[in-house]
C-alpha positions as CSV (number, residue, x, y, z in Angstrom):
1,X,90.7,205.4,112.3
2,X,94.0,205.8,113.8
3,X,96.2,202.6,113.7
4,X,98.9,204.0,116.2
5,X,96.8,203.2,119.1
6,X,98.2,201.2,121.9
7,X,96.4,198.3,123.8
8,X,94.7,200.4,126.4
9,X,93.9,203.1,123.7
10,X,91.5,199.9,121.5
11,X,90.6,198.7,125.0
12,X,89.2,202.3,126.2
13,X,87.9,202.8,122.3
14,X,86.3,199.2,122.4
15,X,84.7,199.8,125.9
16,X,83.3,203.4,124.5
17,X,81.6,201.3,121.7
18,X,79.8,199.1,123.6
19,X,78.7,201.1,126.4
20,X,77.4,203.8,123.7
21,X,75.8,200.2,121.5
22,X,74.4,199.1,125.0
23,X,72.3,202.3,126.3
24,X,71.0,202.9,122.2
25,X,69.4,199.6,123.1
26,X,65.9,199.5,125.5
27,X,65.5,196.0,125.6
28,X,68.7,193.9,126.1
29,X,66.5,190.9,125.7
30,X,65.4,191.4,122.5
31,X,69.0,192.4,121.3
32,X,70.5,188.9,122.0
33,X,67.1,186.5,121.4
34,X,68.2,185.2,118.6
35,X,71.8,184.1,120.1
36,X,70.3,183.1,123.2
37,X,67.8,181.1,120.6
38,X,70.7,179.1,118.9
39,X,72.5,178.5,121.8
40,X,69.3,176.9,123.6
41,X,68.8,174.8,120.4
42,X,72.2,173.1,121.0
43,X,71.2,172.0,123.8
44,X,67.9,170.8,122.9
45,X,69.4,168.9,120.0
46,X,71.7,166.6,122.3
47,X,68.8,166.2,124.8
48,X,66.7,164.6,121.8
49,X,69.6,162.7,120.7
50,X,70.0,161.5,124.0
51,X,66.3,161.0,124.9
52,X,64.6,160.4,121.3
53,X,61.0,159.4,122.8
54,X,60.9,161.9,126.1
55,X,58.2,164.6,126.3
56,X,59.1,168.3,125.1
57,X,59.4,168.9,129.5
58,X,61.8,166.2,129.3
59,X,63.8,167.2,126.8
60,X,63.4,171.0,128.2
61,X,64.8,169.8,131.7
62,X,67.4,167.3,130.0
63,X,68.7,170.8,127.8
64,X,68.8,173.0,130.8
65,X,70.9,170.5,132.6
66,X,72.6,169.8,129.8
67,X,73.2,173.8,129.6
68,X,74.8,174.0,132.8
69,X,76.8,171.1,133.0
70,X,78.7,173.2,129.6
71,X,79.3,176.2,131.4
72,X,80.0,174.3,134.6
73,X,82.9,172.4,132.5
74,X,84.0,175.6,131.3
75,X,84.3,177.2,134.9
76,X,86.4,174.5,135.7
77,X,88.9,174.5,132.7
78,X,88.9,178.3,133.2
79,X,89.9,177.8,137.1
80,X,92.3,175.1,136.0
81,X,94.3,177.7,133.5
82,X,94.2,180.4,136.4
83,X,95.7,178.0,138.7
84,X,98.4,176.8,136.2
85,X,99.2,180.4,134.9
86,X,99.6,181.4,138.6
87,X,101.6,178.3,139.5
88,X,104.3,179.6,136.6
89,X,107.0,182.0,137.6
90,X,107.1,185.4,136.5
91,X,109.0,186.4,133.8
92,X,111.5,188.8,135.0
């Protein structure tokens, strides 16, 4: 593979990869079960640390909410980094 490419060359190469990897694939689902699995068990794993005698609903609701209170936390820091890189002057 050439090694002379530029950014937006491995960026257009990298996006023709995953398109192409993405319709060779009829069943996203199954494709990223497992990741989607080992995420899920994080969460599980707090909510019984946090909740060592709840019910397996319990501990499925406590996950879930434990599940979106992460990615809520990461929408924030991500806003937070937008604001500060937009706060900065640009380099001239």
């Amino acid at each position: 593979m050439p090694t002379d490419l530029t950014p937006e060359e491995r960026s257009l190469r990298a996006r023709l990869a995953v398109h192409t990897s993405w319709a060779n694939t009829l069943d996203p689902a199954s494709r990223t079960a497992k990741a989607r699995a080992a995420a899920n068990g994080r969460f599980e794993k707090k909510a019984r640390e946090l909740h060592p005698n709840a019910t397996p609903e319990q501990i499925a609701r406590a996950a879930e909410h434990l599940r979106k209170a992460h990615y809520t936390a990461m929408a924030m820091k991500s806003a937070a980094a937008r604001r500060a890189k937009a706060a900065k002057p640009a380099a001239a």
